[in-house]
C-alpha positions in Angstrom: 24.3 -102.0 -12.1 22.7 -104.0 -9.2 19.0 -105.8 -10.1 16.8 -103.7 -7.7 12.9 -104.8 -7.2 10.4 -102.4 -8.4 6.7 -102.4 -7.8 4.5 -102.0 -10.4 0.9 -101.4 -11.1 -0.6 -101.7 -14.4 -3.8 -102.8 -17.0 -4.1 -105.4 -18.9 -6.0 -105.5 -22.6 -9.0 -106.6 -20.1 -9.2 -103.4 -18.2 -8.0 -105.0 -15.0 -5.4 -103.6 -12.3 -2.6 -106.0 -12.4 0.2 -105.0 -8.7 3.2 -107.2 -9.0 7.0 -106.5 -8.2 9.7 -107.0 -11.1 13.4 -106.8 -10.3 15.8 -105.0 -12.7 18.0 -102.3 -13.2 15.9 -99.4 -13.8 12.1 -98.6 -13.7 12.5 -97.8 -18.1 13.9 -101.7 -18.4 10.2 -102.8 -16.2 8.2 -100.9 -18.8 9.5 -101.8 -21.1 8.9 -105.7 -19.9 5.2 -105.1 -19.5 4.3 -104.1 -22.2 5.9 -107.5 -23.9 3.9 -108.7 -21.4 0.5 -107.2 -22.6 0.6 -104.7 -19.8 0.3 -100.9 -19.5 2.4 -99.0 -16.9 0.2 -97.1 -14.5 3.5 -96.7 -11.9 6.9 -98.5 -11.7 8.7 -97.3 -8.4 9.5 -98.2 -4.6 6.9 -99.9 -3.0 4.0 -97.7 -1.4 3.9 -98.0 2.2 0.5 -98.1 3.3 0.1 -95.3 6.2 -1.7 -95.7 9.3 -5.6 -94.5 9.4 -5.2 -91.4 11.8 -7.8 -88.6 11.1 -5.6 -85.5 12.1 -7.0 -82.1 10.7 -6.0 -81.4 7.6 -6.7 -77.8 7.0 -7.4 -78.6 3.1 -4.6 -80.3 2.4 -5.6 -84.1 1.9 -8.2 -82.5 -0.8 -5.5 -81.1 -2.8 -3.4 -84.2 -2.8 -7.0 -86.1 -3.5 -7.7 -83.9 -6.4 -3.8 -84.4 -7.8 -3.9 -87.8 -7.0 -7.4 -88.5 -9.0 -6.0 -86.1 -12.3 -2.3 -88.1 -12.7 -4.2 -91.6 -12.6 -6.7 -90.4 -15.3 -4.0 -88.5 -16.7 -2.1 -91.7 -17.4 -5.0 -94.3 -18.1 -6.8 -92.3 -20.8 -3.8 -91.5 -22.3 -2.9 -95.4 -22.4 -6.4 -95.9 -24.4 -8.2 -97.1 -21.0 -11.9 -96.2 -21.0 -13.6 -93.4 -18.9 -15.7 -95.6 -16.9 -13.0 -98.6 -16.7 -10.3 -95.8 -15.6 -12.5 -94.2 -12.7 -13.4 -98.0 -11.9 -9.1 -98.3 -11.1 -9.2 -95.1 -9.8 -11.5 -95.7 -6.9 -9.6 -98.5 -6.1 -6.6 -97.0 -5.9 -7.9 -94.2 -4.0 -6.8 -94.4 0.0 -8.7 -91.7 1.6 -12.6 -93.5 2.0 -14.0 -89.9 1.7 -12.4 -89.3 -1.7 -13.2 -93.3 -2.7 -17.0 -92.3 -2.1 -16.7 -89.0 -4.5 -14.9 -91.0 -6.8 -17.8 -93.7 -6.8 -20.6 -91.0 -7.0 -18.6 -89.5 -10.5 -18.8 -93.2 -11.4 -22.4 -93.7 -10.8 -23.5 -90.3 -12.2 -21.3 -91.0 -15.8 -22.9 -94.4 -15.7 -26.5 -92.9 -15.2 -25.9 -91.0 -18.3 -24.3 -87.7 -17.2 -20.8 -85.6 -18.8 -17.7 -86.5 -17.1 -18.6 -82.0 -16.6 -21.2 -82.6 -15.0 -20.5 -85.2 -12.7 -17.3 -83.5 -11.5 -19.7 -80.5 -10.9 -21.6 -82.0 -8.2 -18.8 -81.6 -6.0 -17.6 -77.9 -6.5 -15.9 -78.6 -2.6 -13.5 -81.0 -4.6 -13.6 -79.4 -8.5 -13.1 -75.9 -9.3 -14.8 -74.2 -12.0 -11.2 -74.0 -14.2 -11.1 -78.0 -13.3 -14.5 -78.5 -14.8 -14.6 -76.1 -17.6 -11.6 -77.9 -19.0 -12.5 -81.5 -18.1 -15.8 -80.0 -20.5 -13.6 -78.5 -23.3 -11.9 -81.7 -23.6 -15.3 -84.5 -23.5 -16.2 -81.5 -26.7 -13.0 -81.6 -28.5 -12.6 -85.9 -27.7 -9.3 -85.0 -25.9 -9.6 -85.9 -22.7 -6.4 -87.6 -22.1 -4.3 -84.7 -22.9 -6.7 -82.5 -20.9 -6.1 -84.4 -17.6 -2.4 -84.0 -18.5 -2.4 -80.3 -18.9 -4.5 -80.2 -15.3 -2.4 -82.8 -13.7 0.9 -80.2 -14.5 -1.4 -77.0 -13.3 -2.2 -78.8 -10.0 1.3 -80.7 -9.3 3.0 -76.7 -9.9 0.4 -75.0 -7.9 0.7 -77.5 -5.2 4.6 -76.9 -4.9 4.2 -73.1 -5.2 1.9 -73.6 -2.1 4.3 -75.6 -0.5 7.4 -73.6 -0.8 5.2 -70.7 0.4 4.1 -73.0 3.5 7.8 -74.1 4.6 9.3 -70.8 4.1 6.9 -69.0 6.5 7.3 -71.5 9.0 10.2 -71.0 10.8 10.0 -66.6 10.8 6.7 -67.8 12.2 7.9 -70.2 15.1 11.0 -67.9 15.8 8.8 -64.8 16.3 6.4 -67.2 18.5 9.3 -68.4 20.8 10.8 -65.2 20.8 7.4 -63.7 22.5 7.4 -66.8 24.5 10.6 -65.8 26.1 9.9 -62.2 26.6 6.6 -63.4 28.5 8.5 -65.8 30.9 10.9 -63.3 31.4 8.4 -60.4 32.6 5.9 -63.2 34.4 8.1 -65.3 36.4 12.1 -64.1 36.2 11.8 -60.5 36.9 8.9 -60.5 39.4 11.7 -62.8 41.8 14.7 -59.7 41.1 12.2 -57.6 42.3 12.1 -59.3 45.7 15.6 -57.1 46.6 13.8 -53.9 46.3 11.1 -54.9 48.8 12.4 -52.8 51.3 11.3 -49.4 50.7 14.4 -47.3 51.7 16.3 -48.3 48.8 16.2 -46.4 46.0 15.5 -48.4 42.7 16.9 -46.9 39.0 14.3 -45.6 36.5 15.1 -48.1 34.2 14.7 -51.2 36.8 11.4 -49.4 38.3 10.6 -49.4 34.4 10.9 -52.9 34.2 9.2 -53.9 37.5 6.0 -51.9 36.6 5.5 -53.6 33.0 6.2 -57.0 35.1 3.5 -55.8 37.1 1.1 -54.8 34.5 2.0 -58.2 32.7 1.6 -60.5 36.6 -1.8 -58.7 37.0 -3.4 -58.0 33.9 -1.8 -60.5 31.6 -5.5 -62.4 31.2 -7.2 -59.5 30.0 -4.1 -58.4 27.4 -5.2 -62.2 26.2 -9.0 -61.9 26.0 -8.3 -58.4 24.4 -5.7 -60.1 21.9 -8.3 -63.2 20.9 -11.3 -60.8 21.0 -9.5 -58.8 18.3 -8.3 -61.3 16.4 -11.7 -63.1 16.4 -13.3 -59.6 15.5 -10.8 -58.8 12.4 -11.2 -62.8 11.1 -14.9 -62.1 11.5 -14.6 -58.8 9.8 -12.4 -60.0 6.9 -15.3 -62.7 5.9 -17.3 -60.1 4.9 -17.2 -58.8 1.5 -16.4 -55.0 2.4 -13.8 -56.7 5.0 -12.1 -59.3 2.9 -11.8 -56.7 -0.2 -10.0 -53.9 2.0 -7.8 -56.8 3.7 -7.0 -58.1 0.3 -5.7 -54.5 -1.0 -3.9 -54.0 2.6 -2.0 -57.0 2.2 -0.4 -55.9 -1.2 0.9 -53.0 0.3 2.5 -54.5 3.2 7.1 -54.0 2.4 8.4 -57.2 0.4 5.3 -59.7 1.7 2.8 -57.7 -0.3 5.3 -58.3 -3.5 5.6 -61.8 -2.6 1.9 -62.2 -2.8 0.8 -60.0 -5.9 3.5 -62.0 -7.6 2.1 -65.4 -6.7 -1.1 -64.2 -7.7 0.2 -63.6 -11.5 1.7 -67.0 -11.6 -1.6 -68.4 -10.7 -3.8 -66.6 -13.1 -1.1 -67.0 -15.7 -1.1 -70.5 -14.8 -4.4 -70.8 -15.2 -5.0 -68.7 -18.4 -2.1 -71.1 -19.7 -4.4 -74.0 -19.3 -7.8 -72.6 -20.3 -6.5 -71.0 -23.4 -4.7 -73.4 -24.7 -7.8 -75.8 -25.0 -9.9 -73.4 -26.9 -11.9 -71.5 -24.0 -12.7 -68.4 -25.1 -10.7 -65.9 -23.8 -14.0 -63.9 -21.6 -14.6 -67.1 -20.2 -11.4 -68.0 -19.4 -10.9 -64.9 -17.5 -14.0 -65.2 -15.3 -13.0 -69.0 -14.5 -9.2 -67.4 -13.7 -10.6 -64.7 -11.8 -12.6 -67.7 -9.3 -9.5 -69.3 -8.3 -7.7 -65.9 -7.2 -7.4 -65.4 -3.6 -7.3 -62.2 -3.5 -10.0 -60.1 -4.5 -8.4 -57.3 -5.5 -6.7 -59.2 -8.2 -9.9 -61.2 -9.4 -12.0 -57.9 -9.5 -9.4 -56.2 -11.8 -9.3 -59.6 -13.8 -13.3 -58.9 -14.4 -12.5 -55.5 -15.9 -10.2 -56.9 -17.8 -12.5 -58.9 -19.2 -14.8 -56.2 -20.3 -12.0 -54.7 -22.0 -11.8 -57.4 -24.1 -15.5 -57.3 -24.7 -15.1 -54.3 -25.9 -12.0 -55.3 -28.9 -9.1 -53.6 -26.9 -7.5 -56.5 -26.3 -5.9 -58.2 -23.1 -2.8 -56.6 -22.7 -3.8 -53.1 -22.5 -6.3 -53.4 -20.4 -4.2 -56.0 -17.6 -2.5 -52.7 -17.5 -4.8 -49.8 -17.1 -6.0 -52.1 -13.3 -2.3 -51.4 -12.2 -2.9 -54.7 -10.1 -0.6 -56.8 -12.1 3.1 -56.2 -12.6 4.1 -54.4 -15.7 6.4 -57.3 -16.9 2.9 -59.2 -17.7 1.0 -56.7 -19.6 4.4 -56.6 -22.2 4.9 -60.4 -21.8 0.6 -60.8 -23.1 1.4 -57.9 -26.4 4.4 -59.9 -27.6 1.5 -63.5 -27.0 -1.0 -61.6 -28.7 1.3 -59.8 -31.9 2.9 -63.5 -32.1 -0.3 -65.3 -31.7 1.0 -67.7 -29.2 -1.0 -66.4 -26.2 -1.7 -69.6 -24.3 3.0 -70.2 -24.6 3.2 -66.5 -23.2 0.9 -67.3 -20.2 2.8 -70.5 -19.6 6.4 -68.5 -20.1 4.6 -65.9 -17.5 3.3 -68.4 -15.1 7.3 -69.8 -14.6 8.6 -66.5 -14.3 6.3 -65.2 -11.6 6.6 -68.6 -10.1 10.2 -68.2 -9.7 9.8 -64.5 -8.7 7.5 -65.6 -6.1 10.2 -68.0 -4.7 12.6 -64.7 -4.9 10.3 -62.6 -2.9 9.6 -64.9 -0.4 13.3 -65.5 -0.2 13.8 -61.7 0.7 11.2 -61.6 2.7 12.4 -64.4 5.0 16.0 -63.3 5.1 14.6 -59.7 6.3 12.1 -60.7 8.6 14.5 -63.4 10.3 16.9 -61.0 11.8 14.4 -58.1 12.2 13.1 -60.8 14.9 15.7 -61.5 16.3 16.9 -57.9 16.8 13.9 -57.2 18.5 13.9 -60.0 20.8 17.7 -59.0 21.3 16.9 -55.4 22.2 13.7 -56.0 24.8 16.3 -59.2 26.2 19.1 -56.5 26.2 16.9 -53.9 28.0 15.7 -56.4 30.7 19.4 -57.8 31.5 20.5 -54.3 31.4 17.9 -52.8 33.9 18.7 -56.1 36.3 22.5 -55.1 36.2 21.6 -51.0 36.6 19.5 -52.3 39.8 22.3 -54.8 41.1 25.4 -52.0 40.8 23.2 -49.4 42.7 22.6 -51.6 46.0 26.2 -52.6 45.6 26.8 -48.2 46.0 23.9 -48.1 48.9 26.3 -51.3 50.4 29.3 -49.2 50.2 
């Protein structure tokens, strides 16, 4: 095998970032030669290319990748016996973003001014969710911090790619049902309106389906700017309406009853809270607690009020599994999956058996969901196509008979 040149980053026994590049065969063989060297492996791959500074929204997502970013560094320098403070010190400077460096310093300054690693992390609840920071405090309690970061690090790398797949599958149904509407509107607005030119003489008698066609033109050539105020007004009112608490909680039970999408999303749900509740309980948080935190990082409402009875269920001895069922929010599967974790006594395995079921299952439903909606669009933009091309052909094979 060819010598190939890696770059590397890692810390030497003085706590300093060393960057270098190594050649060899594979990135286990320049591991391997740092530590002879003294040296421990923070990463071993292709060179980074350094991305031009364009600020382009980012909807969220740059904070994500900010917040994975920070949790696999620590992950991999307190678990290589790096210090707290020296390991946010390389941290900062690896970070790229100058928005996350600052947060990053602040922690820093805060731990140094005598603070919890908690604590600190808690000061920027935009960045840190409660789950984040009740774990990062479980593990400064138990000394574990290192294995801590490593449990978060694999909770936010597999949300992140649940979110993702969920992202790029929606895309296209989404641009196909846009372009599809696209065409139907330059179709009505500009095509038709010039076939309707042949009919201007009144003597001719038009179809009823071409007549049809030429008065929704019409509607669509005059009125088309107040269908569009009406559409944004309506949309603005319902986003509005769903911030509310009354609004977001009825949207929130809507959406779970909408045909496969509604599956989709109840099922992604589970994987998160079992995610979660995989995380929390297996680094001691007790299990009320852990249920509360769970039930903060649910997006739907619906889900994280049931989760809150579910917690006073356990409050009151019966358990978890029996009363995940009674809410009828969660699919049956998990209720059964939680008896066998809690007659076994290996709750915090069945929540992380659960979360990559209902991961996978979320993959399936969106899947279906896709593969339905696809050609549902495209029949329907086939049909009103059809009808247009249709009435145009009706209208051209009557003046041919009035010719005749």
């Amino acid at each position: 095998m060819a010598a190939t040149a890696f770059h590397y980053r890692a810390v030497g026994v003085d706590g300093k970032l060393r960057t270098g590049t190594i050649s060899a065969e594979t990135t286990a063989v320049v591991a391997r030669e740092l530590r002879r060297q003294g040296l421990t492996p923070v990463y071993v791959g292709a060179e980074e290319k350094k991305s031009l500074n364009i600020n382009l929204p980012s909807f969220g997502g740059n904070r994500r990748r900010d917040v994975l970013f920070f949790t696999q560094e620590l992950s991999t320098l307190l678990n290589s016996g790096v210090p707290l403070d020296r390991a946010l010190t390389i941290t900062t400077e690896l970070t790229t973003h100058a928005q996350f460096k600052t947060i990053v310093s602040e922690i820093l300054r805060s731990i140094k001014g005598g603070k919890s690693l908690a604590d600190s992390l808690a000061l920027h609840p935009q960045y840190f969710s409660d789950l984040f920071i009740n774990m990062v405090r479980a593990g400064e309690a138990s000394g574990s911090l290192g294995g801590i970061f490593e449990r978060l690090s694999e909770f936010e790398k597999s949300r992140d790619q649940l979110r993702g797949y969920i992202i790029s599958s929606m895309i296209y149904p989404a641009v196909l049902a846009l372009v599809g509407a696209g065409s139907v509107f330059i179709l009505m607005d500009f095509v038709v309106p010039r076939f309707a030119s042949i009919f201007e003489d009144g003597r001719m008698q038009i179809p009823t389906p071409t007549k049809i066609m030429l008065d929704v033109s019409k509607v669509v050539q005059d009125w088309s700017w107040l269908v569009a105020l009406v559409v944004v007004s309506v949309a603005v009112a319902f986003r509005l309406y769903t911030r509310t608490a009354a609004g977001r909680f009825w949207w929130d039970g809507t959406r779970l009853r909408i045909p496969l999408l509604g599956e989709a999303l109840r099922k992604a749900e589970t994987s998160r809270f079992a995610r979660a509740m995989s995380t929390l309980v297996g680094n001691s948080v007790p299990l009320v607690q852990s249920l509360h935190i769970s039930a903060g990082i649910l997006y739907n409402t619906r889900m994280a009020n049931a989760l809150k009875e579910v917690a006073q269920g356990v409050k009151r001895g019966e358990g978890l599994a029996q009363p995940l069922a009674r809410t009828h929010m969660f699919p049956a599967l998990a209720s059964h999956l939680l008896t066998v974790g809690e007659e076994t006594g290996k709750l915090d395995l069945m929540f992380a058996r659960m979360a990559d079921i209902y991961e996978e299952e979320t993959r399936s439903s969106i899947k279906r969901f896709t593969s339905a909606f696809e050609p549902l669009v495209i029949l329907v933009m086939g049909l009103i196509v059809g009808a247009l091309v249709l009435s145009m052909l009706i209208a051209i094979t009557s003046i041919n008979d009035v010719a005749i």
